[in-house]
OpenMM code with the backbone's topology and positions (N, CA, C; nanometers):
from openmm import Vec3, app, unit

residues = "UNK UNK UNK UNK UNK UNK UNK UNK UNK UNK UNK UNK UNK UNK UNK UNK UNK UNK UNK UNK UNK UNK UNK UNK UNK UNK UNK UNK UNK UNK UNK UNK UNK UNK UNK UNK UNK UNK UNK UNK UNK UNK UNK UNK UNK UNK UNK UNK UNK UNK UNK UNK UNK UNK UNK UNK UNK UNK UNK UNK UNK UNK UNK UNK UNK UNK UNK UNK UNK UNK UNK UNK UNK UNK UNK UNK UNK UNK UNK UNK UNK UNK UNK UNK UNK UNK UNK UNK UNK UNK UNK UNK UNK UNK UNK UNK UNK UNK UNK UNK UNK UNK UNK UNK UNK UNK UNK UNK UNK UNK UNK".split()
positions = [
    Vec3(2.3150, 8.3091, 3.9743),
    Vec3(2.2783, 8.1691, 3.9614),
    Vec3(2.3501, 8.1123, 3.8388),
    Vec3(2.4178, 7.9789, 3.8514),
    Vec3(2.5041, 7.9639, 3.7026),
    Vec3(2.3723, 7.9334, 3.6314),
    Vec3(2.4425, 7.8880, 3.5218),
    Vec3(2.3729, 7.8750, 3.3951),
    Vec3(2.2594, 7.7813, 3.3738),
    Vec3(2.3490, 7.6177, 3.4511),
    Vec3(2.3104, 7.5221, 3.4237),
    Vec3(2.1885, 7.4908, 3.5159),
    Vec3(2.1587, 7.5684, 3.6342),
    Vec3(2.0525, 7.5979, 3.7099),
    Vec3(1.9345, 7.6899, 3.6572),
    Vec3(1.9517, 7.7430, 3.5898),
    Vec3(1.8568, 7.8521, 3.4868),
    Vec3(1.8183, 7.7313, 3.4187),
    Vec3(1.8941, 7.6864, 3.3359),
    Vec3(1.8536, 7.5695, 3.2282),
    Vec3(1.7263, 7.4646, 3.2832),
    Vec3(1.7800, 7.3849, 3.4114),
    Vec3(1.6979, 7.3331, 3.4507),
    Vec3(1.6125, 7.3756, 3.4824),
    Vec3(1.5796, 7.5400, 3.5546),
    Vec3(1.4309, 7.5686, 3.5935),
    Vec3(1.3591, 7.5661, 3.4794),
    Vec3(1.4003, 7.6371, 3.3709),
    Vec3(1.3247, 7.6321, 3.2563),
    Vec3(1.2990, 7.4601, 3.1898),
    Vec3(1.3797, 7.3902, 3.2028),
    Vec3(1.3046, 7.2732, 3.1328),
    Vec3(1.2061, 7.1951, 3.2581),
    Vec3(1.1694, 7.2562, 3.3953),
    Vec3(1.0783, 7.2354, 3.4859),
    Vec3(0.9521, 7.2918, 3.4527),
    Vec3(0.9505, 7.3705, 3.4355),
    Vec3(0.8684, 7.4785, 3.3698),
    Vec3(0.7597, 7.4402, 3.2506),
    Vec3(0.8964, 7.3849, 3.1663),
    Vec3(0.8246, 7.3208, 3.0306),
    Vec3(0.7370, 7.2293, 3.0508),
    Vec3(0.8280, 7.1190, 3.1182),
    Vec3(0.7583, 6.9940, 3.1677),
    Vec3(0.6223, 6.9917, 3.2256),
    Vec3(0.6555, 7.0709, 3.3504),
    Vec3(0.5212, 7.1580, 3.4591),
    Vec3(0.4192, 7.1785, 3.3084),
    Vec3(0.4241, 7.2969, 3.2493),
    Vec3(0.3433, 7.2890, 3.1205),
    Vec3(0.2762, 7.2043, 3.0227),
    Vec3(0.3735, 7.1281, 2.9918),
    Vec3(0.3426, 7.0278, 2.9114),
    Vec3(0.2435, 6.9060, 2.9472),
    Vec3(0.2788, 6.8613, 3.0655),
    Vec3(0.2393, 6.7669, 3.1580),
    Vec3(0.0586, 6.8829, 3.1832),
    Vec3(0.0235, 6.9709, 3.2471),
    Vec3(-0.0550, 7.0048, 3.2606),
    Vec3(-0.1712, 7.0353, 3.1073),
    Vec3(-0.0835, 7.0707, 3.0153),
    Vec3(-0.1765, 7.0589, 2.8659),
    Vec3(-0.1824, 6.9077, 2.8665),
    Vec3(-0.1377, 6.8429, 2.8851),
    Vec3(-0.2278, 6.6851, 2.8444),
    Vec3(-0.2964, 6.6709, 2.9295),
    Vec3(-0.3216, 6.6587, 3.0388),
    Vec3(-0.5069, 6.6701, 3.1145),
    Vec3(-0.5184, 6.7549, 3.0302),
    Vec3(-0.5427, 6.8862, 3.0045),
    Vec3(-0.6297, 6.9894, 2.9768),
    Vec3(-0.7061, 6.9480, 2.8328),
    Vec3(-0.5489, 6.8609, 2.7481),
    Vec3(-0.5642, 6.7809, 2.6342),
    Vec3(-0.6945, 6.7023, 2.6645),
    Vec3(-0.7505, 6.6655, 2.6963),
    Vec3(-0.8349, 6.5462, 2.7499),
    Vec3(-0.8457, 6.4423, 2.6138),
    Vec3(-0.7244, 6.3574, 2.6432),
    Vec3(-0.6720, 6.2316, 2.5125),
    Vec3(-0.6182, 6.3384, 2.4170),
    Vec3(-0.5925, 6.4348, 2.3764),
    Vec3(-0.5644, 6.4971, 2.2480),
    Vec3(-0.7128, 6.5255, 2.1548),
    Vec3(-0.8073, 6.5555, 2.2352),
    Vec3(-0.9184, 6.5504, 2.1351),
    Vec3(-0.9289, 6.7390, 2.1222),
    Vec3(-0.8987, 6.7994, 2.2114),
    Vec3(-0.8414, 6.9266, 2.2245),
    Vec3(-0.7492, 7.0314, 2.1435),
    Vec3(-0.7255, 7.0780, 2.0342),
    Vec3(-0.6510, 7.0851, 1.9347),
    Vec3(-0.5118, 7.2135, 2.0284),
    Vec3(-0.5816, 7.3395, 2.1184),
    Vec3(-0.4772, 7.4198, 2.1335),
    Vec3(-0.3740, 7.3345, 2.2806),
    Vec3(-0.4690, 7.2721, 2.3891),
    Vec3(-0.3808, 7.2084, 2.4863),
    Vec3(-0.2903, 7.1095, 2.3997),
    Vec3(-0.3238, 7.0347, 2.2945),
    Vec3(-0.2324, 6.9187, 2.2821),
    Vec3(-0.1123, 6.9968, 2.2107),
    Vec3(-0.1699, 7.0954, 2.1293),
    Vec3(-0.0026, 7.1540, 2.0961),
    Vec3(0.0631, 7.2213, 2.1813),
    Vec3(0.0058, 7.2355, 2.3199),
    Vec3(0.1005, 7.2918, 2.4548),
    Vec3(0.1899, 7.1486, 2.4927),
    Vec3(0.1459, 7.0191, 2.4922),
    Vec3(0.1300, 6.9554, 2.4911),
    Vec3(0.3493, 6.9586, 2.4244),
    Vec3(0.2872, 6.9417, 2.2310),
    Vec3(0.4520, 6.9033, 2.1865),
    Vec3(0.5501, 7.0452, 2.2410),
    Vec3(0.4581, 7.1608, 2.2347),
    Vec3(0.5705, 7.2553, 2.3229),
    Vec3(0.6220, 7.2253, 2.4062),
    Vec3(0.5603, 7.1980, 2.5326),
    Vec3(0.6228, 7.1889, 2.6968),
    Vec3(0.7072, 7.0721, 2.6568),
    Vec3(0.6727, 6.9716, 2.5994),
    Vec3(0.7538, 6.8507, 2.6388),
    Vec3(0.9124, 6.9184, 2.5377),
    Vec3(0.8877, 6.9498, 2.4122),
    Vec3(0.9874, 6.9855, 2.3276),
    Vec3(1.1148, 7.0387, 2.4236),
    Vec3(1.0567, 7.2133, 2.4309),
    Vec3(1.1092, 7.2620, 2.5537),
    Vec3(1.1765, 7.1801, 2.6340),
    Vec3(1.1132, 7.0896, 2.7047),
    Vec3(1.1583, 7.0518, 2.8300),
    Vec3(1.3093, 6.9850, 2.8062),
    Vec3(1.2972, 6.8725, 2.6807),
    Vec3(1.3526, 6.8224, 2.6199),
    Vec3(1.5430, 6.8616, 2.5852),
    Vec3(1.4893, 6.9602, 2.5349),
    Vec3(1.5804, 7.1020, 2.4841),
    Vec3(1.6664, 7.1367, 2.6016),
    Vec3(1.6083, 7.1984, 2.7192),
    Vec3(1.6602, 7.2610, 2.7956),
    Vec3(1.7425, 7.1641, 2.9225),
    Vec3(1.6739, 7.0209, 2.9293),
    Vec3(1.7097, 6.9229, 2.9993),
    Vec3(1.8474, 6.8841, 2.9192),
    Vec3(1.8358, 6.8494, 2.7712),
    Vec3(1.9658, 6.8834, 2.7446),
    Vec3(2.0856, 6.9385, 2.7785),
    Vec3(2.0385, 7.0658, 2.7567),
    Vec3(2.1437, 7.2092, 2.7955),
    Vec3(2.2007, 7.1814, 2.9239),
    Vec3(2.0891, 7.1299, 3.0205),
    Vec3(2.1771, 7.1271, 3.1553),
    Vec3(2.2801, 6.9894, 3.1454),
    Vec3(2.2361, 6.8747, 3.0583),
    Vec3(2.3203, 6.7928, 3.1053),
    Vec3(2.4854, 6.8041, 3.0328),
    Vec3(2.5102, 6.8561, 3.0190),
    Vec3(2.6321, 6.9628, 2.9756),
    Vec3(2.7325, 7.0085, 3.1083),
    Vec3(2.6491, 7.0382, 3.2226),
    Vec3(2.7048, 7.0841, 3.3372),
    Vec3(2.6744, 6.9916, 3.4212),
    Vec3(2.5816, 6.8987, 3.4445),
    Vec3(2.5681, 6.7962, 3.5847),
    Vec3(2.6028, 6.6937, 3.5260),
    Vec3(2.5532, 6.5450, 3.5990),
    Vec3(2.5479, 6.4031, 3.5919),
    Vec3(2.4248, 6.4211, 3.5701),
    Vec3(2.3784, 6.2972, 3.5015),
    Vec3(2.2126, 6.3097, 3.4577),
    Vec3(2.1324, 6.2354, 3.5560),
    Vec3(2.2120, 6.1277, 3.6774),
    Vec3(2.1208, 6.0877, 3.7422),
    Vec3(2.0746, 6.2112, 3.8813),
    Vec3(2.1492, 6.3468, 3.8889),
    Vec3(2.1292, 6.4515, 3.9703),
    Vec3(2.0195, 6.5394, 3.9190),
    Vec3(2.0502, 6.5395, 3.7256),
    Vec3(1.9347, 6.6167, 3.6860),
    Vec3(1.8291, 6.6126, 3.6789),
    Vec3(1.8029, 6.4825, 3.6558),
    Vec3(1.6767, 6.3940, 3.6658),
    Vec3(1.5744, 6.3825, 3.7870),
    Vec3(1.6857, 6.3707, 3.8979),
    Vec3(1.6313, 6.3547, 4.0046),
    Vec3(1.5636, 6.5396, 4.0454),
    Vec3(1.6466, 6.6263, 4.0417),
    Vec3(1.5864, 6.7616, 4.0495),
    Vec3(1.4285, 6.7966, 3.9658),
    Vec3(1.5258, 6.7089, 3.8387),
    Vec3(1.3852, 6.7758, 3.7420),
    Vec3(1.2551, 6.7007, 3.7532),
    Vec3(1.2482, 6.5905, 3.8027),
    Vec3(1.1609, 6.5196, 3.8652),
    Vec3(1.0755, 6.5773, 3.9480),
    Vec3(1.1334, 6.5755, 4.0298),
    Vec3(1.0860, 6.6228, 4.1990),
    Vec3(1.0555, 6.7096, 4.1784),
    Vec3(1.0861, 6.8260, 4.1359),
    Vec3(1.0349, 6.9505, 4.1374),
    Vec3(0.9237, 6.9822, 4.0362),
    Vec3(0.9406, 6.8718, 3.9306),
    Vec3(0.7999, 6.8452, 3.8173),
    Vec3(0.6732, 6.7853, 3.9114),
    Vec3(0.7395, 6.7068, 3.9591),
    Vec3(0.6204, 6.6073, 4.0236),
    Vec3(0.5489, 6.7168, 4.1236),
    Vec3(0.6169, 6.8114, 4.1894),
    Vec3(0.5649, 6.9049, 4.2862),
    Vec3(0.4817, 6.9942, 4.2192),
    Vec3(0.5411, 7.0381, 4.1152),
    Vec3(0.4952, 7.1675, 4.0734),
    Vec3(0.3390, 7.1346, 3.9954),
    Vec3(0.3306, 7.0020, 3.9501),
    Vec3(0.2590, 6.9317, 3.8653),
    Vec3(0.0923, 6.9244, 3.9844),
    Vec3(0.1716, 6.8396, 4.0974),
    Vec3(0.0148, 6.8428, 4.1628),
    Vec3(-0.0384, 6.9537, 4.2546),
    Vec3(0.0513, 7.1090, 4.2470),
    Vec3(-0.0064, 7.2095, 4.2903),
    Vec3(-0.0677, 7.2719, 4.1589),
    Vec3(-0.0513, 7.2433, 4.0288),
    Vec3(-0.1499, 7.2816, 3.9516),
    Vec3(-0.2390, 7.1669, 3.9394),
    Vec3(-0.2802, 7.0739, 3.9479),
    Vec3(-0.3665, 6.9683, 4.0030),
    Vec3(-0.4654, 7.0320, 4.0777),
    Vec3(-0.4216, 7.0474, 4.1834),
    Vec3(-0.5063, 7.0642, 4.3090),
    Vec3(-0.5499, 7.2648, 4.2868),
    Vec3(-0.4752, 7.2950, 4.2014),
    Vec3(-0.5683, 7.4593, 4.1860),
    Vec3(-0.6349, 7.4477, 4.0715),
    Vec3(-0.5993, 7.4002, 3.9448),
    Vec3(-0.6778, 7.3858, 3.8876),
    Vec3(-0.7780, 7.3011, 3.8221),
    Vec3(-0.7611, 7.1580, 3.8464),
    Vec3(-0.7877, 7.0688, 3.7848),
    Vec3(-0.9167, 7.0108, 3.9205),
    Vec3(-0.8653, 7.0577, 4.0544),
    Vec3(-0.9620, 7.0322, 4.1727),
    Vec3(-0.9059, 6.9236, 4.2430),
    Vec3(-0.8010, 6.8672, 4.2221),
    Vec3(-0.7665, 6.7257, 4.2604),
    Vec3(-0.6948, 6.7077, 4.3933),
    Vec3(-0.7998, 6.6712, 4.4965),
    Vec3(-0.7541, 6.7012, 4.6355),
    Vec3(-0.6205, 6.5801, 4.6820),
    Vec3(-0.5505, 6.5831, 4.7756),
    Vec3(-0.4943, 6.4571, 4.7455),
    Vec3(-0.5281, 6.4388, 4.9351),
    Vec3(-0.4388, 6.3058, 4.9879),
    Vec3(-0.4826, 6.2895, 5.0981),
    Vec3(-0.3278, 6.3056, 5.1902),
    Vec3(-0.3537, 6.2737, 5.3511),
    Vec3(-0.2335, 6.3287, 5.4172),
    Vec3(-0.0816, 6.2241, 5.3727),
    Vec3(-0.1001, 6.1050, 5.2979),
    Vec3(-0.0206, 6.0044, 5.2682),
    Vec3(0.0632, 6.0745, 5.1451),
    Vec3(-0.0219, 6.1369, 5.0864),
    Vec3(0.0178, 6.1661, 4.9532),
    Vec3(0.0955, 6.3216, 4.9941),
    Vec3(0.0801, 6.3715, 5.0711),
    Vec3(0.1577, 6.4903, 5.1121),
    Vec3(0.2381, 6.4459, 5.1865),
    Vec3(0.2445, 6.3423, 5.2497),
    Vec3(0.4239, 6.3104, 5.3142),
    Vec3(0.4650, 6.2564, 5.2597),
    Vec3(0.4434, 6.1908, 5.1412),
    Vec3(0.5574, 6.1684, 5.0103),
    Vec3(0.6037, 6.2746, 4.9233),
    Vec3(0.4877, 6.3671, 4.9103),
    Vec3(0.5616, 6.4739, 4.8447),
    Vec3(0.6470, 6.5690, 4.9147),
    Vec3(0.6575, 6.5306, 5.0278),
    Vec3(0.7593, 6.6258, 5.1437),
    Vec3(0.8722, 6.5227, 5.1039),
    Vec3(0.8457, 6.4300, 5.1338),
    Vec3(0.9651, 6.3193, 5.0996),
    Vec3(1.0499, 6.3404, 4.9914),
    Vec3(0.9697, 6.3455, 4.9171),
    Vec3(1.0287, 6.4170, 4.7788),
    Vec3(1.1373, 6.4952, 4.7192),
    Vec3(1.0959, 6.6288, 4.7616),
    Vec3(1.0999, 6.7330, 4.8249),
    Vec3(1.2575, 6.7611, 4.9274),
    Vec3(1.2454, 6.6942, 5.0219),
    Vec3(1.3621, 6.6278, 5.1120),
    Vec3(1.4487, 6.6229, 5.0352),
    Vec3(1.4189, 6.5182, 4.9820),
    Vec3(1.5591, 6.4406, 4.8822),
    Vec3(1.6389, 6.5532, 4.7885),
    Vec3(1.5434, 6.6176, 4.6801),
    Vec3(1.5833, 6.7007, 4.6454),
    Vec3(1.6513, 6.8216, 4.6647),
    Vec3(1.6350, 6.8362, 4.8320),
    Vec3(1.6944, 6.9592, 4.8988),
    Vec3(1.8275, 6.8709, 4.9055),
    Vec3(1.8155, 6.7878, 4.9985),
    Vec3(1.9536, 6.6640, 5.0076),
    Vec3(2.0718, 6.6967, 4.9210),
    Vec3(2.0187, 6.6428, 4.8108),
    Vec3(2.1150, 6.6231, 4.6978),
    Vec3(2.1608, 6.8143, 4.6481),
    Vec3(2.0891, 6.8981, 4.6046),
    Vec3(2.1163, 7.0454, 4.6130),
    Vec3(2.2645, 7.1317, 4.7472),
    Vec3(2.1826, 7.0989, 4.8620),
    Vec3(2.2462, 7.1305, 4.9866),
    Vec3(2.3814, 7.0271, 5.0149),
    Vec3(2.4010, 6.8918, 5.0134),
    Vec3(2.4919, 6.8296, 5.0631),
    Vec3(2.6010, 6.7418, 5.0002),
    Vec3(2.4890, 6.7101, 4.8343),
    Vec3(2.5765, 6.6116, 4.7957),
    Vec3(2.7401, 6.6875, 4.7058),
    Vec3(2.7796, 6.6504, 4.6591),
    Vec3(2.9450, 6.6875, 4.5611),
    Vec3(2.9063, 6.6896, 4.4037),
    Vec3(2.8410, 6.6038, 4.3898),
    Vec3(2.8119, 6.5111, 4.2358),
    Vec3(2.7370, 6.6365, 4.1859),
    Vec3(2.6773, 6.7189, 4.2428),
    Vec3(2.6125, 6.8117, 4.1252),
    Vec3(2.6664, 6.8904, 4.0505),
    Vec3(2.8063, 6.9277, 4.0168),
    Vec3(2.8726, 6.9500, 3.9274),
    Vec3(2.9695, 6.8201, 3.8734),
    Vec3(3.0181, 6.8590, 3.7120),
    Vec3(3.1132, 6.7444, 3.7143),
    Vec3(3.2163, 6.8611, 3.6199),
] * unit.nanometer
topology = app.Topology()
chain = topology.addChain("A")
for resn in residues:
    res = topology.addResidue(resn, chain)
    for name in ("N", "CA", "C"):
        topology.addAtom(name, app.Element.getBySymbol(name[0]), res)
C-alpha cells in the first residue's frame, strides 16, 4: 500500500477518535475524553497533512470525510446507542459510493 494511503487511514482514525471523545467529552466538562479530544484532532491534522504531499486536497478530503463520517456513526450506533433511520443509511451508502468512485475510477488521485 503506498505511503500516502497509510497516511490517510491514520489521520481517519484520528479524526474517527477525536470526533468520538467530544460526545464522550460531553461539552468538555470531562477532563480525559476532551484531551482525546486535542489528540485525535492534532493527529488527524498531522497526518492529513502528510498525505497532502501525494494527492489533490479536494480527493483527500473527500476520502477522509466519507470514511470519517462512516466510521463516526458506526461508533454512534455501538456505542453511544444512536439508531439512525432507512434515509439516513442510503445516504451513507451514497457516501460511501462516491468514495469508492473516486478510489476505483477517477485519475486525480495522484498528482
Amino acid at each position: 500500500m503506498p505511503i500516502h494511503y497509510v497516511y490517510l487511514i491514520v489521520a481517519v482514525i484520528f479524526e474517527t477518535c477525536g470526533t468520538a471523545s467530544l460526545k464522550a467529552s460531553e461539552g468538555f466538562t470531562k477532563l480525559y475524553p476532551s484531551i482525546g479530544v486535542v489528540i485525535g484532532f492534532a493527529g488527524a491534522f498531522y497526518f492529513l497533512s502528510l498525505t497532502l504531499n501525494y494527492m489533490p486536497i479536494g480527493i483527500v478530503y473527500a476520502i477522509w470525510s466519507g470514511l470519517g463520517i462512516v466510521l463516526i456513526t458506526l461508533i454512534g450506533l455501538v456505542f453511544f446507542k444512536q439508531h439512525l433511520d432507512a434515509p439516513a443509511y442510503v445516504g451513507l451508502a451514497l457516501i460511501m459510493a462516491g468514495v469508492l468512485v473516486i478510489n476505483v475510477f477517477s485519475r486525480t488521485n495522484l498528482h
